[in-house]
NUZA-649147 format. One record per residue (C-alpha): x, z, y. Coordinates in steps of 0.1 Angstrom, whole numbers, plus 5000, padded with zeros to 4 digits. Last residue first. Example, Ala and Ser with C-alpha at 12.3 -4.5 7.8 and 13.67 -1.06 7.14 Angstrom:
<rec><x>5137</x><z>5071</z><y>4989</y></rec>
<rec><x>5123</x><z>5078</z><y>4955</y></rec>
END
This chain:
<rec><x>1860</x><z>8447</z><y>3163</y></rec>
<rec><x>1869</x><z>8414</z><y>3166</y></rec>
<rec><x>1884</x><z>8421</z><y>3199</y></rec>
<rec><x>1906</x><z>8453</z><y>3187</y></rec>
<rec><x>1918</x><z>8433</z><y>3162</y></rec>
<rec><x>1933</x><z>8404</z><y>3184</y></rec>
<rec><x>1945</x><z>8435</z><y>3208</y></rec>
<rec><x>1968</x><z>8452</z><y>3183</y></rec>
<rec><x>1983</x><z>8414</z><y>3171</y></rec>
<rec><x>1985</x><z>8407</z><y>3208</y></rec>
<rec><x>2003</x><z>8443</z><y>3212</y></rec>
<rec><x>2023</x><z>8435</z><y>3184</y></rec>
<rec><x>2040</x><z>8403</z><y>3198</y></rec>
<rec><x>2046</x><z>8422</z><y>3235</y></rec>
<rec><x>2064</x><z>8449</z><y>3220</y></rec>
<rec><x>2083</x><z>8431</z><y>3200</y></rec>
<rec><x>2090</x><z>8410</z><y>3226</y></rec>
<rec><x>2100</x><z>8437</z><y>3252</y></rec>
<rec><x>2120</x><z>8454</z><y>3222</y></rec>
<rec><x>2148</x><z>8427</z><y>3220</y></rec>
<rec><x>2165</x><z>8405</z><y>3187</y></rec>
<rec><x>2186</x><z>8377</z><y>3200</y></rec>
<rec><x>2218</x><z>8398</z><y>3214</y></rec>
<rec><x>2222</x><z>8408</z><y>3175</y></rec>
<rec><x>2230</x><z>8373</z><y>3163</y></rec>
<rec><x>2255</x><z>8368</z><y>3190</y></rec>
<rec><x>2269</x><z>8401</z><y>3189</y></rec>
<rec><x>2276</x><z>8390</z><y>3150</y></rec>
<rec><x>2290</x><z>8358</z><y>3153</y></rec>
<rec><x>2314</x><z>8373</z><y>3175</y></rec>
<rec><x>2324</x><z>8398</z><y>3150</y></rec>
<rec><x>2324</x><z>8374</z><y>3120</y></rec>
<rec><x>2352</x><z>8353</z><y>3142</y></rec>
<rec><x>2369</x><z>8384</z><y>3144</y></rec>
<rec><x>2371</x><z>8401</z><y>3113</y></rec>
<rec><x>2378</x><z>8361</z><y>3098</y></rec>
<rec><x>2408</x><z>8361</z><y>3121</y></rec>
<rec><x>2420</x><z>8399</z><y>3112</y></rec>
<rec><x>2419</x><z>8395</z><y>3075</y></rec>
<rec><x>2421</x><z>8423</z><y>3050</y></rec>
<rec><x>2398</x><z>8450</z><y>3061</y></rec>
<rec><x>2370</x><z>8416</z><y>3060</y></rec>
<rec><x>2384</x><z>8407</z><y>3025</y></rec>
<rec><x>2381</x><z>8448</z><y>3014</y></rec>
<rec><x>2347</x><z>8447</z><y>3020</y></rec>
<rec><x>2338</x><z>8418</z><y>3003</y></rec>
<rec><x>2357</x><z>8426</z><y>2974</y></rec>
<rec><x>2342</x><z>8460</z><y>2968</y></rec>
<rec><x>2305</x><z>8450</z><y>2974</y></rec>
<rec><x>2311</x><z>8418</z><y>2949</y></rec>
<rec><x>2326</x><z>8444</z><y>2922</y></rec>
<rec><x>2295</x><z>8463</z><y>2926</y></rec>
<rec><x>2270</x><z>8436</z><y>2924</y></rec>
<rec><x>2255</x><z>8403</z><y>2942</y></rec>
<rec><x>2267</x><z>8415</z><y>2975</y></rec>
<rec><x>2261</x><z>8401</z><y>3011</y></rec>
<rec><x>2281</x><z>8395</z><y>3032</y></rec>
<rec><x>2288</x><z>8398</z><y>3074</y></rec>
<rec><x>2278</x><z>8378</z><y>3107</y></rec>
<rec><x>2287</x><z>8347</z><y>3096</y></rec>
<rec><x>2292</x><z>8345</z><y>3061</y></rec>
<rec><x>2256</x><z>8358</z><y>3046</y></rec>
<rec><x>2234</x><z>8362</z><y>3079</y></rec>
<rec><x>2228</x><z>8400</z><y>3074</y></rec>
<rec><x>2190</x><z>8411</z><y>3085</y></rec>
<rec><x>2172</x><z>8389</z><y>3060</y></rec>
<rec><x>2194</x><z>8399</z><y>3028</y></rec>
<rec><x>2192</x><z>8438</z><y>3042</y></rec>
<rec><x>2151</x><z>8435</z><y>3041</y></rec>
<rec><x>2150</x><z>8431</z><y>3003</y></rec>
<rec><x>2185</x><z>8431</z><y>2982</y></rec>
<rec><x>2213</x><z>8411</z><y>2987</y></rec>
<rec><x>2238</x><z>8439</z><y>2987</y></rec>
<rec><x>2254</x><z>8453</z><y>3016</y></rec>
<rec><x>2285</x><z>8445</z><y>3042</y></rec>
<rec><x>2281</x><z>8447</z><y>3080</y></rec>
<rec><x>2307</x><z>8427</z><y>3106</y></rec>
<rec><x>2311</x><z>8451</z><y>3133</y></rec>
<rec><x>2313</x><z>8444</z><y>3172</y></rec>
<rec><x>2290</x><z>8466</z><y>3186</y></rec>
<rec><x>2255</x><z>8443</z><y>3187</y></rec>
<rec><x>2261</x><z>8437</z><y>3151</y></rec>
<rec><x>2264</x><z>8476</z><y>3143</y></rec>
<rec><x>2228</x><z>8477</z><y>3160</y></rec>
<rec><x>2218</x><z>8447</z><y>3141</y></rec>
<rec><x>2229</x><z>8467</z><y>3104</y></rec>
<rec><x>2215</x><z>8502</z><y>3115</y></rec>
<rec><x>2180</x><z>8483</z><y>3121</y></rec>
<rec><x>2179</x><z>8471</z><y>3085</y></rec>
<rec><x>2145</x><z>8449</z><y>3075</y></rec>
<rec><x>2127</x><z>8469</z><y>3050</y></rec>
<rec><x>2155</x><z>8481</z><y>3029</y></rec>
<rec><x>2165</x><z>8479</z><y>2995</y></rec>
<rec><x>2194</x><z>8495</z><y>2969</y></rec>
<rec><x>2211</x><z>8510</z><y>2994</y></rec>
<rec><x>2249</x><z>8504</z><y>2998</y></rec>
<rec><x>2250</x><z>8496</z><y>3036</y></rec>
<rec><x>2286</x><z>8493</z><y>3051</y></rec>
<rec><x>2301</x><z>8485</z><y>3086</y></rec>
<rec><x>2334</x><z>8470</z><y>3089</y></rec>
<rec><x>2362</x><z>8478</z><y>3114</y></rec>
<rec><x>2345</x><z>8505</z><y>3128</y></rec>
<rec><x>2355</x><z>8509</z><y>3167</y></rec>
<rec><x>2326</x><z>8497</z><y>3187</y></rec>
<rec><x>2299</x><z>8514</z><y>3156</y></rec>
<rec><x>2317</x><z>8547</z><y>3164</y></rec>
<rec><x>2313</x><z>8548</z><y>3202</y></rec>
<rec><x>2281</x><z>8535</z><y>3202</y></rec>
<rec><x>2268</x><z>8560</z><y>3171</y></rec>
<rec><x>2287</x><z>8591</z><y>3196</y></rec>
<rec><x>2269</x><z>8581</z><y>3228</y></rec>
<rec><x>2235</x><z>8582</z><y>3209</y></rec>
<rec><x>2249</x><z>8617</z><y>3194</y></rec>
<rec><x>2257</x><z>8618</z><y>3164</y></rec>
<rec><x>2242</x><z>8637</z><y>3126</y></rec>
<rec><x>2267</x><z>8645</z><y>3103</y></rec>
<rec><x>2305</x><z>8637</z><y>3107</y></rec>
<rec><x>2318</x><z>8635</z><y>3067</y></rec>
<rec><x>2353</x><z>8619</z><y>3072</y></rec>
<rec><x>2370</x><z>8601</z><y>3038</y></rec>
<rec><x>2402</x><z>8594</z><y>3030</y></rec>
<rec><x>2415</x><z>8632</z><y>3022</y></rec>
<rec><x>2380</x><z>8633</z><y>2998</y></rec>
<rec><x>2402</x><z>8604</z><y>2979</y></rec>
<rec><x>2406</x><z>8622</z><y>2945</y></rec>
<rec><x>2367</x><z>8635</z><y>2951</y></rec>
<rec><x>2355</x><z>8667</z><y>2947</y></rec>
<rec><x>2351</x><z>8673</z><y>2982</y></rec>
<rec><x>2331</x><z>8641</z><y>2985</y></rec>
<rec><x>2308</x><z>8651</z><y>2959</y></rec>
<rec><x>2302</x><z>8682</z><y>2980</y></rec>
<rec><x>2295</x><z>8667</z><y>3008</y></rec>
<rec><x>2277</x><z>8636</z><y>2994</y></rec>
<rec><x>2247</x><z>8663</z><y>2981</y></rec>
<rec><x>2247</x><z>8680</z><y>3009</y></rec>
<rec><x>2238</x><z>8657</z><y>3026</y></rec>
<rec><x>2215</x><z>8639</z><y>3001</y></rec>
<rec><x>2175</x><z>8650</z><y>3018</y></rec>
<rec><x>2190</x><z>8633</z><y>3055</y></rec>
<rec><x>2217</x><z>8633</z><y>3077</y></rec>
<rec><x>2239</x><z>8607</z><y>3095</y></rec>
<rec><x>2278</x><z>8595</z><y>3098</y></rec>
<rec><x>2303</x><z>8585</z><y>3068</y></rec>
<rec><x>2335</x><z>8573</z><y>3078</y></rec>
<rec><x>2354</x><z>8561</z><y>3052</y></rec>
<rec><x>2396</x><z>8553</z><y>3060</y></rec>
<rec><x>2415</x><z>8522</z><y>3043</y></rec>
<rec><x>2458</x><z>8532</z><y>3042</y></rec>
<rec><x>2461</x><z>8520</z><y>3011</y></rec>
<rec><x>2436</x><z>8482</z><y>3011</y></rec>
<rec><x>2439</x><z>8470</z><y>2979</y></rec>
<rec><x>2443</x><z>8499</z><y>2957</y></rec>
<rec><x>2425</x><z>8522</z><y>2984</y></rec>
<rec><x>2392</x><z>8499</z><y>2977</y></rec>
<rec><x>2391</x><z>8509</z><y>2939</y></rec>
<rec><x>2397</x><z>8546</z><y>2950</y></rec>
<rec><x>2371</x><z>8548</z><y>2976</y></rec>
<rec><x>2347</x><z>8525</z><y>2951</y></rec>
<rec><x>2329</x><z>8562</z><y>2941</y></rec>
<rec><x>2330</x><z>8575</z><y>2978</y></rec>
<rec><x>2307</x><z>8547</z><y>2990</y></rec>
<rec><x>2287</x><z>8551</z><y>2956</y></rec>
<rec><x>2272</x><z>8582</z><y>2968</y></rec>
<rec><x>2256</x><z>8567</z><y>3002</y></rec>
<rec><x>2232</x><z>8549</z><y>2975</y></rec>
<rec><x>2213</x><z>8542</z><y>3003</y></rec>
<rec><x>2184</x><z>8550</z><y>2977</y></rec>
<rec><x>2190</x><z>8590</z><y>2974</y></rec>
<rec><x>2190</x><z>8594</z><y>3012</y></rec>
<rec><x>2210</x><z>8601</z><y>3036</y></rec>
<rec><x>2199</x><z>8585</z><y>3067</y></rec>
<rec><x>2222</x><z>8560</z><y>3087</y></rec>
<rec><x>2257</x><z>8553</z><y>3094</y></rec>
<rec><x>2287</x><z>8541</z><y>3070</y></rec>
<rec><x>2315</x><z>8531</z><y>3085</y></rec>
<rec><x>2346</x><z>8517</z><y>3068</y></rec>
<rec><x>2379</x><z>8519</z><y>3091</y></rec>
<rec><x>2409</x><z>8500</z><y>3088</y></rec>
<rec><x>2436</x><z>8527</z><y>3105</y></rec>
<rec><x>2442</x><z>8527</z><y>3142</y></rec>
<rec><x>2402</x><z>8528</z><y>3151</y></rec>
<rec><x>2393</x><z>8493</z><y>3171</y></rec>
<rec><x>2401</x><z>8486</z><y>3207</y></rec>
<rec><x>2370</x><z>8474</z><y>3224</y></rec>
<rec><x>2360</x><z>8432</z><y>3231</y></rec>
<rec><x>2342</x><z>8427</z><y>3260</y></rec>
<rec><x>2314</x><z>8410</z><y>3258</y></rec>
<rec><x>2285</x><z>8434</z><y>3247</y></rec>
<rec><x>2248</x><z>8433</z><y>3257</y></rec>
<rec><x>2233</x><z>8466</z><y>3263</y></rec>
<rec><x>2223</x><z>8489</z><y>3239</y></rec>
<rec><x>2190</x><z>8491</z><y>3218</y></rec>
<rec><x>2176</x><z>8464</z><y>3192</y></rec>
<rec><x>2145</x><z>8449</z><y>3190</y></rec>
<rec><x>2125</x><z>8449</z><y>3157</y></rec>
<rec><x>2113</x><z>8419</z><y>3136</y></rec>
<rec><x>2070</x><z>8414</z><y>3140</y></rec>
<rec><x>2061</x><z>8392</z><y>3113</y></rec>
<rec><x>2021</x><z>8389</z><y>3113</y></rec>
<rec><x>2003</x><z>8397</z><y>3078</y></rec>
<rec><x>1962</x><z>8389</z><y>3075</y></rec>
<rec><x>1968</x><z>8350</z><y>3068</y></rec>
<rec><x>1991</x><z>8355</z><y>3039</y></rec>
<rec><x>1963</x><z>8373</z><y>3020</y></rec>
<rec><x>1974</x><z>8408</z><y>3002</y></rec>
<rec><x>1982</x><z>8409</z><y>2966</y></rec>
<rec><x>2012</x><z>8429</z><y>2960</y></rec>
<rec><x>2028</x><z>8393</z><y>2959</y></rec>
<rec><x>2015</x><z>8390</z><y>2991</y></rec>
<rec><x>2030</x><z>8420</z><y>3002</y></rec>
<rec><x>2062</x><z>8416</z><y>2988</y></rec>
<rec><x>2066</x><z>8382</z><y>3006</y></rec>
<rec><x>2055</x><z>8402</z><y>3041</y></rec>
<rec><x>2080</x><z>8427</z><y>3033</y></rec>
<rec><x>2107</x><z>8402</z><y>3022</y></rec>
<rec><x>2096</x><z>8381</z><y>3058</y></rec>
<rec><x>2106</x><z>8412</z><y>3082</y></rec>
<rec><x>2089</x><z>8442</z><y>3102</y></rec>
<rec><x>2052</x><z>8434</z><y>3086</y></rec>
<rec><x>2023</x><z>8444</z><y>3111</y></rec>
<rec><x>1993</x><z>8442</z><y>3089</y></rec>
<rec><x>1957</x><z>8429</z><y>3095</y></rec>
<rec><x>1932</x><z>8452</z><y>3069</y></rec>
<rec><x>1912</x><z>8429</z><y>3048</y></rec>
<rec><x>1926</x><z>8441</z><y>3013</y></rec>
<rec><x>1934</x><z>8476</z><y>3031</y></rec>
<rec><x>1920</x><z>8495</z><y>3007</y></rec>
<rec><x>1925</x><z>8479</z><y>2970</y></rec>
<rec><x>1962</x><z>8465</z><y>2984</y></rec>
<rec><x>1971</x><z>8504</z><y>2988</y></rec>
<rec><x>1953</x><z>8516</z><y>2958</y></rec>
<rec><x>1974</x><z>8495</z><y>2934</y></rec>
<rec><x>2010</x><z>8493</z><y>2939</y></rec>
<rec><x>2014</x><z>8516</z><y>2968</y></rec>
<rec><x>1988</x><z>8545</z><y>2954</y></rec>
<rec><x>2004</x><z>8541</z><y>2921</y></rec>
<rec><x>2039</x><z>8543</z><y>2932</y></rec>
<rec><x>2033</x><z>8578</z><y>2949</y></rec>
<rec><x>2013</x><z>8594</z><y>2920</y></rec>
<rec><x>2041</x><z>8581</z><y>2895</y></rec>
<rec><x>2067</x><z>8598</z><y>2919</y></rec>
<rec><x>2047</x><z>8627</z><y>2921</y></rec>
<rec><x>2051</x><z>8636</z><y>2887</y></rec>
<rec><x>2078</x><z>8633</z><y>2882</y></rec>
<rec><x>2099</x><z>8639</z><y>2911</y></rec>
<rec><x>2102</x><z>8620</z><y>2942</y></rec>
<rec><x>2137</x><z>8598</z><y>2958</y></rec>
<rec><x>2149</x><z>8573</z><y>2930</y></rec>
<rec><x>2114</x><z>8571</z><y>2913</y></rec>
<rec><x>2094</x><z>8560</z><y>2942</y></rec>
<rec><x>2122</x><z>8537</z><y>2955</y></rec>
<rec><x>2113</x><z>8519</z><y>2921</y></rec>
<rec><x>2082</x><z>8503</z><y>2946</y></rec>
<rec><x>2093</x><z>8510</z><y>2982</y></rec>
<rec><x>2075</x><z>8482</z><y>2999</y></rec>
<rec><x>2091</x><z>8481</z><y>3031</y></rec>
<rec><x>2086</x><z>8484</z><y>3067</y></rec>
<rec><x>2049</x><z>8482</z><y>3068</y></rec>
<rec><x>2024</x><z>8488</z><y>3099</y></rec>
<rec><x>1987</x><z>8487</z><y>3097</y></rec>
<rec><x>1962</x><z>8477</z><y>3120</y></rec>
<rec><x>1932</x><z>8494</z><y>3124</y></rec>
<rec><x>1895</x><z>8486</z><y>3143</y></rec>
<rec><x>1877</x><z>8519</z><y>3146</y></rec>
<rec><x>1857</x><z>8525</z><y>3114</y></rec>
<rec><x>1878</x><z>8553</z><y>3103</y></rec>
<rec><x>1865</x><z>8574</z><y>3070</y></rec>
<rec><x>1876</x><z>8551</z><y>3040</y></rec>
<rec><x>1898</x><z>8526</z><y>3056</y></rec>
<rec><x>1919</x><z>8554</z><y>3071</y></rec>
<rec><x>1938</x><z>8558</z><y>3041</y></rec>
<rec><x>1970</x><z>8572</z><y>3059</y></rec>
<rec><x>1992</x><z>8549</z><y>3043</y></rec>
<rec><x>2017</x><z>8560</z><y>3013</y></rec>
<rec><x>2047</x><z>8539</z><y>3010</y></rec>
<rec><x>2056</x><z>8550</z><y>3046</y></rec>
<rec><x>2029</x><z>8533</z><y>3059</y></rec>
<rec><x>2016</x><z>8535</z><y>3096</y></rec>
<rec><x>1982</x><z>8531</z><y>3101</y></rec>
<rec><x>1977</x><z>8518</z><y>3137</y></rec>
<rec><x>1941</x><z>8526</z><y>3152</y></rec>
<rec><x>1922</x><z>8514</z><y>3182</y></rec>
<rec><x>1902</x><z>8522</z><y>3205</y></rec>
<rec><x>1905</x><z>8560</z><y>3207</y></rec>
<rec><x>1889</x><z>8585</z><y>3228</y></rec>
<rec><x>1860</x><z>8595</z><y>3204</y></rec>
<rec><x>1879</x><z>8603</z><y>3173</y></rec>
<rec><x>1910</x><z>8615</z><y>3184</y></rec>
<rec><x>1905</x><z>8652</z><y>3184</y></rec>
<rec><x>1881</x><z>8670</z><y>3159</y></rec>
<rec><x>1877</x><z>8638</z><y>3136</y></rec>
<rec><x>1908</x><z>8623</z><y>3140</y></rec>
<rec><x>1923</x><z>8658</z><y>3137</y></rec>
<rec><x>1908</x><z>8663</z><y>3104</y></rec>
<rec><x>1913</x><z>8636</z><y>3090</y></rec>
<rec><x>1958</x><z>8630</z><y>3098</y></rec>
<rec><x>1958</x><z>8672</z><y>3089</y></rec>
<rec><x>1949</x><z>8656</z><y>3051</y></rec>
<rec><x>1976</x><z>8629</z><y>3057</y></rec>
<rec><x>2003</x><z>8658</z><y>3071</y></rec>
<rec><x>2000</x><z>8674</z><y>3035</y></rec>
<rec><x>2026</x><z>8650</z><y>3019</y></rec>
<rec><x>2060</x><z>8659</z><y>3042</y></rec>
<rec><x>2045</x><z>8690</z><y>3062</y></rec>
<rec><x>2019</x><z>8696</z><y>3080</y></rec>
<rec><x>2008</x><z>8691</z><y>3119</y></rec>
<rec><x>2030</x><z>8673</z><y>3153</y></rec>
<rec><x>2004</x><z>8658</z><y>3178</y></rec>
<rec><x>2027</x><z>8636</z><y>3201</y></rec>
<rec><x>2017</x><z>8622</z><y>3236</y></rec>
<rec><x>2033</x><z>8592</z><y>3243</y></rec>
<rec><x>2044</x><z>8588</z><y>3283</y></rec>
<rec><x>2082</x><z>8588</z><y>3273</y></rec>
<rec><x>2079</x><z>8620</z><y>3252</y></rec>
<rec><x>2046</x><z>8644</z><y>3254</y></rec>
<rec><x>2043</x><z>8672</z><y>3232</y></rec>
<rec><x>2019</x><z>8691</z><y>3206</y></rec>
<rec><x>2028</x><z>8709</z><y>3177</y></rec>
<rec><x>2063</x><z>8718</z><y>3194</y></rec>
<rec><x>2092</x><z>8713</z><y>3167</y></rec>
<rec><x>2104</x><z>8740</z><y>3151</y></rec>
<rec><x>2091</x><z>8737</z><y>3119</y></rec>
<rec><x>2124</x><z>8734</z><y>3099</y></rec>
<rec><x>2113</x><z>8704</z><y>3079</y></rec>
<rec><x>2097</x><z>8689</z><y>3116</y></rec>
<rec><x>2064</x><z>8689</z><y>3119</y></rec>
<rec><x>2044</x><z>8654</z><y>3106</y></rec>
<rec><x>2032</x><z>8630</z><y>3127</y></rec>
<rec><x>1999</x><z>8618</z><y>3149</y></rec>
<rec><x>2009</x><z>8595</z><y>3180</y></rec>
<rec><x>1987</x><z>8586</z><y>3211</y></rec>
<rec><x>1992</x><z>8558</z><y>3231</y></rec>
<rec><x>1973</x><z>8547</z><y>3264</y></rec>
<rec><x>1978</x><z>8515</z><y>3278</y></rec>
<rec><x>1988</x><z>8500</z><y>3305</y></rec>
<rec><x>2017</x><z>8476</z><y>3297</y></rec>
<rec><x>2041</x><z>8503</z><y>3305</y></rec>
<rec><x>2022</x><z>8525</z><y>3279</y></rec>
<rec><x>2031</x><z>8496</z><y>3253</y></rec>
<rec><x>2062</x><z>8497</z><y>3260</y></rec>
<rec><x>2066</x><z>8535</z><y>3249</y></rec>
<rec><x>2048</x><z>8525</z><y>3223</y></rec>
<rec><x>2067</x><z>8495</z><y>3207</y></rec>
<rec><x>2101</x><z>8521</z><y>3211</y></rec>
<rec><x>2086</x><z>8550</z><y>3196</y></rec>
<rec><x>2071</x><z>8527</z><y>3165</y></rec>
<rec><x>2107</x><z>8508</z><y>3153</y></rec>
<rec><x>2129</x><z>8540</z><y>3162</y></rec>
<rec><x>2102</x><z>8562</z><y>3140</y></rec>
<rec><x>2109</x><z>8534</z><y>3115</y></rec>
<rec><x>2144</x><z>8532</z><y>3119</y></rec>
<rec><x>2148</x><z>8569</z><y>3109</y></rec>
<rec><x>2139</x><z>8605</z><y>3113</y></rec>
<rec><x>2152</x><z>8626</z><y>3091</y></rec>
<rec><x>2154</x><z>8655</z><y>3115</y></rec>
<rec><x>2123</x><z>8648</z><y>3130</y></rec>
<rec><x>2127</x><z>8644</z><y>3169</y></rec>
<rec><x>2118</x><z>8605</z><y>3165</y></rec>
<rec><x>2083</x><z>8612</z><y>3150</y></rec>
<rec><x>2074</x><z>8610</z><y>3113</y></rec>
<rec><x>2050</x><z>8597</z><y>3091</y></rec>
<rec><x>2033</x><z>8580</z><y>3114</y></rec>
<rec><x>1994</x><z>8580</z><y>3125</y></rec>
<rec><x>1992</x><z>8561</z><y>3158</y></rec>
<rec><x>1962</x><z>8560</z><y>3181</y></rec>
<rec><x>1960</x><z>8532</z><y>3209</y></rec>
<rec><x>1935</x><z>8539</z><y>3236</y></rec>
<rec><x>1931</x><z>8506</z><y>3256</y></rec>
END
């Protein structure tokens, strides 16, 4: 079978994130299942990136940038994909590719969230209002009878409050990389927040440095790691250097595979401040390490943290603040949430991912 992706992104982009990990690592499986995968993205915000390239048996088409990659989408379907493709998996990033209207090869669509207010944290007027229109109302119009891949239950509960049927959405949760860890690894000297992800305007990333001070009260010699890039880099460095605690906090940037183990083994706590997610990748990869994860109880992040066992979840600000500070504070519950929390991530794998969206893929591709 001839599966055809159109993403957003590809794992090389610079701001690439959990949902280019979520689709490369179902593909690369799925090629070692026999099939042929083929995956349409956006170039890179530099442009550097080869237009065309093959990684782990997918080959990659890479044309336009950040909104005009959907008209590129047609026009290579039409000149390229059309005729050697099977099947088709519409990935939405809050905007899908539309291929209702001019594809009539069976499609399944992927979601990771609903971004709703997102919209209006991250895009200017008036795209923003463009953006949450298409999601809200043309979105559910077009791909009313479309079968979706949801990544957690809040995205399939958004999307059938959005309107979609409960019988057209199948759950499939992602895996999670790394090997299985039992032995235990020295933490970092001081008590150590870690925040590691994209940098964006809705991972709040800015309100880490803002409770610095609150959470130096309680905990004085508490250090913030902050690793990752994205649009709001720049943004947190210079905040951070005009900060009263910028001596307590460590910008690192991007990391290396090797450097995310290496700093999610030794974190004392691991922090997510955004204000929704569509499941939380970075939270069961931190689980896998070692470290408890602290966020607010908000979409995707409420599923992915198992409130009191493998971390907490936050009702507000003040909440955020104490929980973290409780699990800096308190060896024996660091611990006992630790182990919770390997456990918990040790039951999430790629192999059944894979093999749950594939039937999904091949269900479609039957009925035609």
């Amino acid at each position: 079978m001839n599966i055809l992706i159109l993403n957003w992104r590809d794992t090389k982009h610079e701001w690439a994130g959990g949902g280019e990990v979520y689709i490369s690592e179902l593909a690369k499986r799925w090629i070692k299942m026999g099939h042929k995968v083929t995956l349409f993205c956006g170039q890179d915000v530099r442009g550097k990136l080869p237009s065309e390239e093959t990684i782990s048996g997918i080959k990659i088409y890479r044309k336009g940038g950040r909104f005009t990659l959907y008209l590129w989408a047609f026009i290579y379907y039409f000149t390229r994909f059309r005729k050697n493709t099977d099947v088709v998996v519409d990935v939405q990033n809050g905007i899908p590719f539309f291929t209702t209207i001019y594809c009539r090869k069976p499609k399944v669509a992927v979601v990771y969230h609903v971004h709703g207010k997102q919209f209006f944290v991250e895009l200017p007027f008036p795209i923003n209002i463009v953006g949450f229109i298409i999601e809200r109302y043309l979105f559910p119009l077009f791909y009313y009878k479309t079968k979706i891949i949801a990544i957690s239950k809040t995205t399939k509960d958004d999307l059938i409050e959005r309107g979609f049927k409960n019988k057209n959405i199948e759950i499939v949760y992602c895996g999670i990389n790394g090997k299985k860890q039992n032995a235990s690894v020295n933490k970092f000297y001081k008590p150590t927040i870690l925040y590691l992800g994209r940098i964006k305007k809705y991972k709040r990333v800015d309100l880490l440095i803002k409770i610095m001070p609150e959470v130096l009260k309680r905990v004085p010699n508490a250090h913030l790691m902050i690793a990752g890039w994205g649009t709001e880099a720049s943004s947190i460095t210079d905040i951070t250097m005009r900060s009263i605690t910028r001596r307590k906090v460590n910008i690192i940037g991007p990391v290396s595979e090797a450097e995310k183990k290496h700093l999610l083994s030794k974190a004392w706590v691991f922090v997510n401040p955004s204000i929704g997610e569509g499941w939380g990748i970075s939270v069961i990869e931190a689980n896998l390490y070692g470290a408890p994860a602290v966020a607010f109880d908000v979409a995707g992040l409420s599923e992915s943290i198992r409130h009191g066992q493998t971390g907490y979840l936050s009702k507000d600000e003040k909440e955020f603040i104490d929980n973290i500070c409780r699990i800096l504070k308190n060896k024996e519950l660091r611990l006992k949430l630790s182990k919770n929390a390997k456990k918990w991530a040790n039951t999430f794998n790629w192999e059944t991912a894979a093999a749950n969206s594939l039937e999904v893929i091949k269900r479609v591709a039957r009925n035609g």
